[in-house]
C-alpha positions as CSV (number, residue, x, y, z in Angstrom):
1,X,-14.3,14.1,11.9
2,X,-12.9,10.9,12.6
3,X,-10.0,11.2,10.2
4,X,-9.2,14.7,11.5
5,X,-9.0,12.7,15.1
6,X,-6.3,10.1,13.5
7,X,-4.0,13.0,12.7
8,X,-4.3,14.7,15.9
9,X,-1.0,14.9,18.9
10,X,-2.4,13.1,22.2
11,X,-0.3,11.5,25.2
12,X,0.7,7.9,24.0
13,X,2.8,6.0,27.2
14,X,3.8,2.8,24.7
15,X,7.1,3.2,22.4
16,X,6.3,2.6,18.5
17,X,8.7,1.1,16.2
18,X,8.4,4.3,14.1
19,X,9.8,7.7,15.4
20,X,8.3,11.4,13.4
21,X,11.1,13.7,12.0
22,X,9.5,16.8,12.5
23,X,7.5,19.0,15.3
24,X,4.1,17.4,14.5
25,X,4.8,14.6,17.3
26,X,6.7,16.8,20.4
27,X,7.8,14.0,22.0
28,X,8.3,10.4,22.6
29,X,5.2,9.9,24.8
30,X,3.0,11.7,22.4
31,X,2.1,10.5,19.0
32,X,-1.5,10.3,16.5
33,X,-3.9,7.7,15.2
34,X,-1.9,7.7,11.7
35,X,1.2,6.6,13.7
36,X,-0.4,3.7,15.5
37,X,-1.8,2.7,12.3
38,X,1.2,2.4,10.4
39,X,3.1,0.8,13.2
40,X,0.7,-2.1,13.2
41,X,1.0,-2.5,9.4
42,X,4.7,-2.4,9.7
43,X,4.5,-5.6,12.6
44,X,2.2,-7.0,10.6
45,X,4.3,-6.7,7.3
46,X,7.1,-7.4,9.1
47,X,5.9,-10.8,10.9
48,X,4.9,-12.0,7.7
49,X,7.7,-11.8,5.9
50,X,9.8,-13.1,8.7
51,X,7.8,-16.6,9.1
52,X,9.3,-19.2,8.1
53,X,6.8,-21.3,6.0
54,X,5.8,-25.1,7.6
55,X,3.3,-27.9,6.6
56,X,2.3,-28.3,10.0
57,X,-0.2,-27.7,12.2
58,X,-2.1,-26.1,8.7
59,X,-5.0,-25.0,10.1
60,X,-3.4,-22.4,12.7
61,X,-1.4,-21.3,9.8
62,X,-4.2,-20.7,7.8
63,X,-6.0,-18.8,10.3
64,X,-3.2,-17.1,11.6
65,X,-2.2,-15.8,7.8
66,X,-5.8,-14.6,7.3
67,X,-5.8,-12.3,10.6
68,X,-2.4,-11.2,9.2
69,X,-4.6,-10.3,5.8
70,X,-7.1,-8.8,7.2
71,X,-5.4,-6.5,9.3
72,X,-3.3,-5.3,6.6
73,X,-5.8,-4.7,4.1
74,X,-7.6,-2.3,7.2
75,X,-4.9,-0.7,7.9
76,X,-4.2,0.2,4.2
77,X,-7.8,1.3,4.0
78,X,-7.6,3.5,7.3
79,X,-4.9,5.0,6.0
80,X,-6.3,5.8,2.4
81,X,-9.2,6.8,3.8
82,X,-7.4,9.6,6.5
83,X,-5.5,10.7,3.3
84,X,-8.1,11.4,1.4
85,X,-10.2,13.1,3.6
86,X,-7.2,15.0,5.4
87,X,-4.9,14.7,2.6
88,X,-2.7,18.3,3.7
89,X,-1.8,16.8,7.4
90,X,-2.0,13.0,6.5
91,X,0.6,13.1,3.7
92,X,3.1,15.5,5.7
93,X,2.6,13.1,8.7
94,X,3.2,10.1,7.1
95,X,6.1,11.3,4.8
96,X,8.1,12.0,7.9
97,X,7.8,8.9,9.5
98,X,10.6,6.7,10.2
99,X,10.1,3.1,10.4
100,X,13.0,0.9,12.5
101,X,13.5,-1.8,9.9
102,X,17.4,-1.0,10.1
103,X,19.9,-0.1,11.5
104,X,20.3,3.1,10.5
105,X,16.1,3.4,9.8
106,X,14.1,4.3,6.9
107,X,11.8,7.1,5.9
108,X,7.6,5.4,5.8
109,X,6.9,5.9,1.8
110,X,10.4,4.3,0.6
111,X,9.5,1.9,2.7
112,X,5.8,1.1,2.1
113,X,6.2,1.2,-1.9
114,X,9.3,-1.4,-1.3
115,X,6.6,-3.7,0.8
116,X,4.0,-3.1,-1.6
117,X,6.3,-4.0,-4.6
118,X,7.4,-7.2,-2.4
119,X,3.9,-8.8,-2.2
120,X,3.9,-8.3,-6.4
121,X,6.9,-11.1,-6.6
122,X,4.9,-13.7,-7.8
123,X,3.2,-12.0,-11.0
124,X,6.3,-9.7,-11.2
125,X,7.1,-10.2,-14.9
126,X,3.7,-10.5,-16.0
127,X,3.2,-7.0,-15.0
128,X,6.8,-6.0,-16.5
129,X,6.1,-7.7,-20.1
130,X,3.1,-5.4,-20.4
131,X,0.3,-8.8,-20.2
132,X,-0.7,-8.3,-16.2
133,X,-3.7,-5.7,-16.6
134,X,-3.7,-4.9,-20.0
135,X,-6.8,-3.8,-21.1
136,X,-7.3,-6.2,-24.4
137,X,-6.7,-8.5,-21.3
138,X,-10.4,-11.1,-20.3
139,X,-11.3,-11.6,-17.1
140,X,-11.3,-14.6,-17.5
141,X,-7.2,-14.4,-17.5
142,X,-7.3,-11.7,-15.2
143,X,-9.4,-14.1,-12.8
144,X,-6.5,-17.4,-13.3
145,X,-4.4,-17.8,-16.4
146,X,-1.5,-15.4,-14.8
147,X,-2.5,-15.1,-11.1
148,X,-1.7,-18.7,-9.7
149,X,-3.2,-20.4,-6.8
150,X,-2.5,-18.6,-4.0
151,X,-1.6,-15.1,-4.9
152,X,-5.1,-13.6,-5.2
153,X,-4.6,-12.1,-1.4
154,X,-1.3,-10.7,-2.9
155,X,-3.2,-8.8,-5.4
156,X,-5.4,-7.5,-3.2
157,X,-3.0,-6.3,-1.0
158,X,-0.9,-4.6,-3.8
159,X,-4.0,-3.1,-5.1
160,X,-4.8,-1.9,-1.6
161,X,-1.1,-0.7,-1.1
162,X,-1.1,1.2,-4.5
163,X,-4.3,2.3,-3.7
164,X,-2.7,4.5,-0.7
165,X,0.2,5.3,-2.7
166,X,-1.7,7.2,-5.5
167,X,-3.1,9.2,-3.0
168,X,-0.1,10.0,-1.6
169,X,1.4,11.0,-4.9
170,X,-1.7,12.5,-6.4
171,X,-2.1,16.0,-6.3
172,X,-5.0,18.4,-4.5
173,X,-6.5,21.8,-4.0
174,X,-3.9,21.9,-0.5
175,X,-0.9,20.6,-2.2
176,X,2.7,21.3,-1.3
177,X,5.7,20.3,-1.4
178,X,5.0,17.0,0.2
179,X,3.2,15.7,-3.1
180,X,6.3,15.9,-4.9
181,X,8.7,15.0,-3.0
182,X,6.1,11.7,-2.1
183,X,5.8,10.7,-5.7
184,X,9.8,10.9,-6.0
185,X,10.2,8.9,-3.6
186,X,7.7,6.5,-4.8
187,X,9.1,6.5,-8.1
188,X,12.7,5.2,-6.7
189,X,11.6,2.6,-5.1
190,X,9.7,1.1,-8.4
191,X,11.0,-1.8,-10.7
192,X,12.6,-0.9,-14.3
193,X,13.2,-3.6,-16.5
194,X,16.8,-3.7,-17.9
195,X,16.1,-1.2,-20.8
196,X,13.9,1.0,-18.7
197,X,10.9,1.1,-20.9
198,X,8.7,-0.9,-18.3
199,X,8.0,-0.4,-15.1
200,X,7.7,2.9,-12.8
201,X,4.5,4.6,-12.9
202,X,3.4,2.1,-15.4
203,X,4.2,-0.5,-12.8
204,X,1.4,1.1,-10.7
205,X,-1.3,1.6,-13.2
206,X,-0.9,-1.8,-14.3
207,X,-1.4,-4.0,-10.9
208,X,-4.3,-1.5,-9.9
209,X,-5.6,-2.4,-13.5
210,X,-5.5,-5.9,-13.0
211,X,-7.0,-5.2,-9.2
212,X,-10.2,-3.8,-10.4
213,X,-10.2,-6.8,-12.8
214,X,-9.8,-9.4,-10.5
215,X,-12.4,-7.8,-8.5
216,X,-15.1,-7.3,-11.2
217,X,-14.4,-11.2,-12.0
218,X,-14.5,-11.7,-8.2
219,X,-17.9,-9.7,-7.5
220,X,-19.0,-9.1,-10.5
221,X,-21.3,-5.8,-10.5
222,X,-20.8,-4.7,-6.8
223,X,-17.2,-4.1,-7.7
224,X,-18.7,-1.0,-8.8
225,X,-17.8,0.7,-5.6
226,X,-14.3,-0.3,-5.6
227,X,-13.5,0.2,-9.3
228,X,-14.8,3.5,-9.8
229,X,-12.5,5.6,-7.6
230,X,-9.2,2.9,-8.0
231,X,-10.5,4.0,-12.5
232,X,-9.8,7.6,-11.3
233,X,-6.6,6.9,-9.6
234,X,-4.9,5.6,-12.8
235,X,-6.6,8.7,-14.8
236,X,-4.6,10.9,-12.2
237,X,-1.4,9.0,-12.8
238,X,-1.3,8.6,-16.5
């Protein structure tokens, strides 16, 4: 019920830096729970890739950065969840959103999977060699050898942000048009290496591999309730 409310028209007096493309929204002062979402996660997003990094005043930093954390991992998880449960509505919503990140703007999932892909700079070619995620991989690697100090949030996040993608992309019993043109648009926006034999989908499976690792090495058994339906996610894009 509640994620039928998130996708629901109702009179919204405060301008969004995101605009709909189609009838769903009538007008400016009306807009949905999905759209309030992803405009968060956009200022969100957007402030933190904007600050400039300084050694002072740490603590604030510190404090400030995890707020920024765990906001976006909540929004990514609203969002997941509303597609999954209302996947028909949620993914035509979402794909027609456009987000005011230039001049000229840019559609939600182009985007979202360039964000995502962003927060993946870090352990980039680990996951483009074939190494990040593997599955002769230990978790004891998966837990520090390739991740360095620091980057475990990033993982998260980009586990959490290909989380929502796969859903997005995957297919289900009310599927249209949407799906496909969602997982094309995903697909653009995902690194190649040079010869074009790493990368894409692969890309994907691999950070959400190495997700489930770093949370089983994390947690240990309780990762049992993340890993299980993020396991079925790569089955449905492989």
């Amino acid at each position: 019920v509640a994620c039928e409310q998130l996708v629901r028209p109702y009179k919204w007096d405060n301008s969004l830096p995101i605009s709909m493309e189609n009838a769903m929204v009538a007008s400016d002062q009306t807009t949905t729970g999905v759209c309030i979402i992803f405009s968060y996660l956009l200022k969100v997003a957007s402030t933190k890739q904007g600050k400039a990094s300084t050694r002072h005043d740490d603590e604030r930093d510190k404090s400030s950065e995890r707020y920024s954390y765990d906001t976006t991992i909540f929004c990514l998880n609203i969002l997941t969840n509303v597609v999954e449960m209302v996947p028909h509505s949620a993914k035509h919503m979402i794909e027609h959103i456009a987000v005011a990140v230039t001049d000229e703007g840019m559609n939600a999932i182009p985007w979202l999977t360039r964000w995502v892909v962003s927060t993946t700079s870090g352990f980039r070619k680990s996951i483009m060699k074939g190494s990040f995620g593997s599955q002769g991989e230990t978790e004891e690697s998966a837990g520090g050898d390739e991740l360095k100090a620091g980057e475990e949030g990033n993982l998260v996040t980009a586990g959490n942000g290909f989380v929502l993608l796969a859903y997005l992309m995957l297919e289900d019993e009310s599927s249209s048009s949407s799906t496909s043109s969602i997982r094309d648009a995903v697909i653009q926006e995902l690194p190649v290496d040079e010869s074009g034999a790493s990368g894409g989908i692969q890309y994907m499976i691999k950070t959400l591999k190495a997700f489930c690792n770093f949370y089983h090495y994390s947690v240990g058994d309780l990762s049992v309730a993340v890993i299980a339906p993020v396991v079925k996610l790569i089955a449905g894009l492989q």
